[in-house]
CHARMM-style PDB file with segment names, atoms N, HN, CA, C and O in Angstrom:
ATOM      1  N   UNK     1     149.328  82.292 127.519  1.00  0.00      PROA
ATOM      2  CA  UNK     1     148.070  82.300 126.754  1.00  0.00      PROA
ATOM      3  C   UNK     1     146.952  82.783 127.667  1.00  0.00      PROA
ATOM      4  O   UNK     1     146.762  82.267 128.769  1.00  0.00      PROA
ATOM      5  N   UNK     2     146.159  83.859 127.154  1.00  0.00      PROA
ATOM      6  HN  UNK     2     146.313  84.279 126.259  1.00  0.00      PROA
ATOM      7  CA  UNK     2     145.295  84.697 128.030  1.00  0.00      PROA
ATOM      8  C   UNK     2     143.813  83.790 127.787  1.00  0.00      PROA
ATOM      9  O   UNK     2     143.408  83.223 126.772  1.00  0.00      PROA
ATOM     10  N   UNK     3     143.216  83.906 129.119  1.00  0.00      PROA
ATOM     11  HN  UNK     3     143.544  84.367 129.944  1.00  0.00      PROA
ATOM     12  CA  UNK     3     142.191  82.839 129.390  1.00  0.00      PROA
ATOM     13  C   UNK     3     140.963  83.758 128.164  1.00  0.00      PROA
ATOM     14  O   UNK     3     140.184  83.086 127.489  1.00  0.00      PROA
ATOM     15  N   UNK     4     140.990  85.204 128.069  1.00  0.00      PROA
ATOM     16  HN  UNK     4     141.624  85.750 128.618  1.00  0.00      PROA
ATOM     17  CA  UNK     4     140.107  85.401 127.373  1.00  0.00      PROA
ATOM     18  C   UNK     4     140.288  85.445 125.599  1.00  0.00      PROA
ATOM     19  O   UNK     4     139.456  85.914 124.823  1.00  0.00      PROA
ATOM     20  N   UNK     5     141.158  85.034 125.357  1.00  0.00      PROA
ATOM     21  HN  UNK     5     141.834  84.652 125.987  1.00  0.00      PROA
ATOM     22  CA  UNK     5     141.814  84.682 124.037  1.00  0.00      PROA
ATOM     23  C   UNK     5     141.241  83.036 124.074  1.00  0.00      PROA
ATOM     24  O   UNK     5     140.912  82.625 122.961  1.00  0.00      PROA
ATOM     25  N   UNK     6     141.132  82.348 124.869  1.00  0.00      PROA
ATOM     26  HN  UNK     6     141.400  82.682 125.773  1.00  0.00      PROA
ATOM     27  CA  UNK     6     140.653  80.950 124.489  1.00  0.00      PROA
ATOM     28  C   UNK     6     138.841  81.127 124.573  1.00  0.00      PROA
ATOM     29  O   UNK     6     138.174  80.341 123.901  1.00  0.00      PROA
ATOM     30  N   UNK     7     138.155  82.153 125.398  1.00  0.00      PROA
ATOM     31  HN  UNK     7     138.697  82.791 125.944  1.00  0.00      PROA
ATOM     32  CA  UNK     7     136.985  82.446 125.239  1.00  0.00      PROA
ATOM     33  C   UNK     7     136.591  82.650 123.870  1.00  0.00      PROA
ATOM     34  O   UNK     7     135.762  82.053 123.183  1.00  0.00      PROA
ATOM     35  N   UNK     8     137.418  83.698 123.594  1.00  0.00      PROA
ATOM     36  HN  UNK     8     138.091  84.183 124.152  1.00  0.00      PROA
ATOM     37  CA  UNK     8     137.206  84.491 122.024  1.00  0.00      PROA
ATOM     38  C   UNK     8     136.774  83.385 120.779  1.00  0.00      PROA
ATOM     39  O   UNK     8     135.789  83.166 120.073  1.00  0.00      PROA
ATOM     40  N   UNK     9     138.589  82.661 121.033  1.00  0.00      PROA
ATOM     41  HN  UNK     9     139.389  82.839 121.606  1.00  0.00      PROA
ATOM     42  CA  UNK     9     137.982  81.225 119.956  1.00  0.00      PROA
ATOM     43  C   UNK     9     137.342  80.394 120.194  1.00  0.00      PROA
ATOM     44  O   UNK     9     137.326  79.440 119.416  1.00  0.00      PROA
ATOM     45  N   UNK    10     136.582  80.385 121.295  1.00  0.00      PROA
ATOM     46  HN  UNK    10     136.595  81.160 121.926  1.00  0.00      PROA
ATOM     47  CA  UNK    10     135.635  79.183 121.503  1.00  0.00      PROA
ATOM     48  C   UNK    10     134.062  80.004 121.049  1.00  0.00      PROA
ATOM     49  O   UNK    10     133.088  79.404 120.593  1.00  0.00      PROA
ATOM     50  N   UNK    11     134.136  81.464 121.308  1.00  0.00      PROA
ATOM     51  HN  UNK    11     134.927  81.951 121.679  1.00  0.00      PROA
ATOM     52  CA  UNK    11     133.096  81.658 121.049  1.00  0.00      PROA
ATOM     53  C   UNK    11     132.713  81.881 119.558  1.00  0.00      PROA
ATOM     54  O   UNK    11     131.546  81.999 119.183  1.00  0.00      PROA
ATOM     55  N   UNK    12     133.952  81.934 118.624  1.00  0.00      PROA
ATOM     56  HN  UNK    12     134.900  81.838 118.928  1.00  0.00      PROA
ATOM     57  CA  UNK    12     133.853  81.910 117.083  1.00  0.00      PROA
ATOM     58  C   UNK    12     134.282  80.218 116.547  1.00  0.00      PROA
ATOM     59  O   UNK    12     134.134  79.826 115.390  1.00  0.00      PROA
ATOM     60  N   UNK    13     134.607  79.725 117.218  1.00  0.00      PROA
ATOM     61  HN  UNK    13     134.728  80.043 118.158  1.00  0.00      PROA
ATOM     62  CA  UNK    13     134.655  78.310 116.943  1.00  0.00      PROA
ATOM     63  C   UNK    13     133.584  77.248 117.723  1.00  0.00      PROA
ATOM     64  O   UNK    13     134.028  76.256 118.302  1.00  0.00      PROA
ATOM     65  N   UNK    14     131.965  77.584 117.680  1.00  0.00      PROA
ATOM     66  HN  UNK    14     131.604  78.390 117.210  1.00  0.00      PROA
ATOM     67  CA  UNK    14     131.301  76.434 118.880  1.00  0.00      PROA
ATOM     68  C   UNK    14     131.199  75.417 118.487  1.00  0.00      PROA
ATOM     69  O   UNK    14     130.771  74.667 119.364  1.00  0.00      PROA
ATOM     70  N   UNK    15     131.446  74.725 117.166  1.00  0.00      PROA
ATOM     71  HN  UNK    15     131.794  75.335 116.454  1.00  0.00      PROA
ATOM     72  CA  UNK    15     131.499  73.527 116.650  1.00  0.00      PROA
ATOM     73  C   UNK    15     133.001  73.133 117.037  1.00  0.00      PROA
ATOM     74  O   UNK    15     132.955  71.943 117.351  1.00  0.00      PROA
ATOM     75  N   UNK    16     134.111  73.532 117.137  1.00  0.00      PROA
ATOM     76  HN  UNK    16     134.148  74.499 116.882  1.00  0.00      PROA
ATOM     77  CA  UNK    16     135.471  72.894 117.443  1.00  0.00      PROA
ATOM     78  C   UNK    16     135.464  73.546 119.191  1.00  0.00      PROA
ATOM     79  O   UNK    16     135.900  74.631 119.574  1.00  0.00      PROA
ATOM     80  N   UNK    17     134.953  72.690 119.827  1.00  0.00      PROA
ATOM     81  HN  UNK    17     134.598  71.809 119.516  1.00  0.00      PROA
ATOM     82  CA  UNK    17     135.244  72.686 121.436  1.00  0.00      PROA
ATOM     83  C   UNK    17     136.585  72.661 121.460  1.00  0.00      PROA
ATOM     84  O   UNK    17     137.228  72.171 120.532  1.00  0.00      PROA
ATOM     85  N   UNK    18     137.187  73.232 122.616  1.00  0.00      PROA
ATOM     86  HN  UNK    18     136.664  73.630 123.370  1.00  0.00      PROA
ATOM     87  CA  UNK    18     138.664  73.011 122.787  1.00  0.00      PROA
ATOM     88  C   UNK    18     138.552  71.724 123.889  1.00  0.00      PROA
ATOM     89  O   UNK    18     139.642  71.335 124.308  1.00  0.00      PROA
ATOM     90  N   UNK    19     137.460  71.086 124.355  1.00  0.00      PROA
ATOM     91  HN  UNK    19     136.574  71.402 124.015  1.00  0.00      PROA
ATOM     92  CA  UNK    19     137.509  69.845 124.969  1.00  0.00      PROA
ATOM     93  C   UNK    19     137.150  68.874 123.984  1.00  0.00      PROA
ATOM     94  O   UNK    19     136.599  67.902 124.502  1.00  0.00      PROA
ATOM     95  N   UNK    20     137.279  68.796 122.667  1.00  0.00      PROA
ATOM     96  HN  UNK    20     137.727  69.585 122.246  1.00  0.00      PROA
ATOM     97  CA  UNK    20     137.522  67.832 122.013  1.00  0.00      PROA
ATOM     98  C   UNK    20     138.682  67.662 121.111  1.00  0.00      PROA
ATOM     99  O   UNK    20     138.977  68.556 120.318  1.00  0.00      PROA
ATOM    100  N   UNK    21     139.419  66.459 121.198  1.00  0.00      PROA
ATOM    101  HN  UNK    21     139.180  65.733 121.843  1.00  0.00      PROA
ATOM    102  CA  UNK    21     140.806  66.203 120.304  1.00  0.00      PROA
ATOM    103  C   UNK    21     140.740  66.749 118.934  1.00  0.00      PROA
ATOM    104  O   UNK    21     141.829  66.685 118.362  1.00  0.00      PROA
ATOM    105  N   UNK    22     140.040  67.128 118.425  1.00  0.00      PROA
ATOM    106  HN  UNK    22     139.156  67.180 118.890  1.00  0.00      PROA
ATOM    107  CA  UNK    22     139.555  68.088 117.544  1.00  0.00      PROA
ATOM    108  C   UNK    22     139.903  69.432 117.603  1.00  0.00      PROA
ATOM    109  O   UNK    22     140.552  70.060 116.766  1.00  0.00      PROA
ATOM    110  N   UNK    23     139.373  69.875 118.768  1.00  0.00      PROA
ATOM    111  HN  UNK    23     138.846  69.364 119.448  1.00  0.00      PROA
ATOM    112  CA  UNK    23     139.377  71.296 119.371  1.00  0.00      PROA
ATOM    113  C   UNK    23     140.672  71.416 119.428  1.00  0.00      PROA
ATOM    114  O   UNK    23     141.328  72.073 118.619  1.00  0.00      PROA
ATOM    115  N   UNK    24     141.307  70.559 120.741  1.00  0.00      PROA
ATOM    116  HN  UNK    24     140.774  70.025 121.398  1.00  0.00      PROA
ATOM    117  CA  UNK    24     142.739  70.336 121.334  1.00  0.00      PROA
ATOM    118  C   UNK    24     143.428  70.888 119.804  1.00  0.00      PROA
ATOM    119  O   UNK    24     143.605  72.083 119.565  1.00  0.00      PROA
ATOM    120  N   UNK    25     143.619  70.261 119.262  1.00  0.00      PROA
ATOM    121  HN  UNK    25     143.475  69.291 119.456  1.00  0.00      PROA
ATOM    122  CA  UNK    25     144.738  69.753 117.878  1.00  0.00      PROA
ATOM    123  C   UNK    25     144.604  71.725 117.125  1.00  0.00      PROA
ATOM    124  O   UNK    25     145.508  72.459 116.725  1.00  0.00      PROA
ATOM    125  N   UNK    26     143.316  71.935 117.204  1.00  0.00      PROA
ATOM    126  HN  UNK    26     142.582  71.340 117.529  1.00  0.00      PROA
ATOM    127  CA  UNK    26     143.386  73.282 116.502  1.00  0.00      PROA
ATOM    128  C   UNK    26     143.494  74.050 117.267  1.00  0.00      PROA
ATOM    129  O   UNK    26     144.058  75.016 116.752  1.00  0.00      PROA
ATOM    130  N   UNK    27     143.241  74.249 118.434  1.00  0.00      PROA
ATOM    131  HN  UNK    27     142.783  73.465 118.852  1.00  0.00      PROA
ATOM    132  CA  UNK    27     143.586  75.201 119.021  1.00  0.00      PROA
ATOM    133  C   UNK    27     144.921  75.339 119.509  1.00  0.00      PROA
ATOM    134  O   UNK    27     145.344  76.426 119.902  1.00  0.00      PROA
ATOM    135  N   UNK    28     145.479  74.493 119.506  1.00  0.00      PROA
ATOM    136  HN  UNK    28     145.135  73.609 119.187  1.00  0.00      PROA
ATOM    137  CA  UNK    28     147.176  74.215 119.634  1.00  0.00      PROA
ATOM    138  C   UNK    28     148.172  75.117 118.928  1.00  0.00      PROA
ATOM    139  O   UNK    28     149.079  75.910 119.182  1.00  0.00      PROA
ATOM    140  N   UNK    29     147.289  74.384 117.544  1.00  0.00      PROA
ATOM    141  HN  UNK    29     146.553  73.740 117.337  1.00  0.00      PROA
ATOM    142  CA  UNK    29     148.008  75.200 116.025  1.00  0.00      PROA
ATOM    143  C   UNK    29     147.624  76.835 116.011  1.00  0.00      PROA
ATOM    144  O   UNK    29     148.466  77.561 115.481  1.00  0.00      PROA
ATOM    145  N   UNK    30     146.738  77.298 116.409  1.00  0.00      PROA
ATOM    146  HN  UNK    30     146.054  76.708 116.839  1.00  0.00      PROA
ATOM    147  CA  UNK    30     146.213  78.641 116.493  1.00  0.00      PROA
ATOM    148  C   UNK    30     147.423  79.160 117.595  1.00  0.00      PROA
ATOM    149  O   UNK    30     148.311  79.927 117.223  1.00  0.00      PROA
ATOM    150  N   UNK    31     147.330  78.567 119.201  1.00  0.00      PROA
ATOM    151  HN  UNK    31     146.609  77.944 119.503  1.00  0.00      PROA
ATOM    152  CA  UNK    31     147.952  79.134 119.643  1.00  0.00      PROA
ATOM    153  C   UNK    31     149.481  79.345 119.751  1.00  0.00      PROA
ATOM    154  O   UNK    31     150.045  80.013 120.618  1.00  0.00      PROA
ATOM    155  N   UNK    32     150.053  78.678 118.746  1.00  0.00      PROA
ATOM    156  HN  UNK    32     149.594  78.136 118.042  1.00  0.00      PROA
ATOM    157  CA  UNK    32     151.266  78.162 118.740  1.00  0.00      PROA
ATOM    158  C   UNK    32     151.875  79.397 117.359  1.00  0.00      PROA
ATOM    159  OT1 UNK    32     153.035  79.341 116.949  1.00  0.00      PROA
TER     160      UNK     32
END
């Protein structure tokens, strides 16, 4: 998983942080 692929969705997702169990849980499912 490319570090700027987790930029990308953090920068279209700023309400779902990937440092919150929130974030964690979806960004999981995205990257998976």
């Amino acid at each position: 998983l490319s570090l700027d692929l987790i930029e990308e969705w953090s920068k279209n997702h700023p309400e779902a942080s990937i440092c919150t169990p929130e974030g964690v849980s979806q960004f999981k499912r995205i990257a998976n």
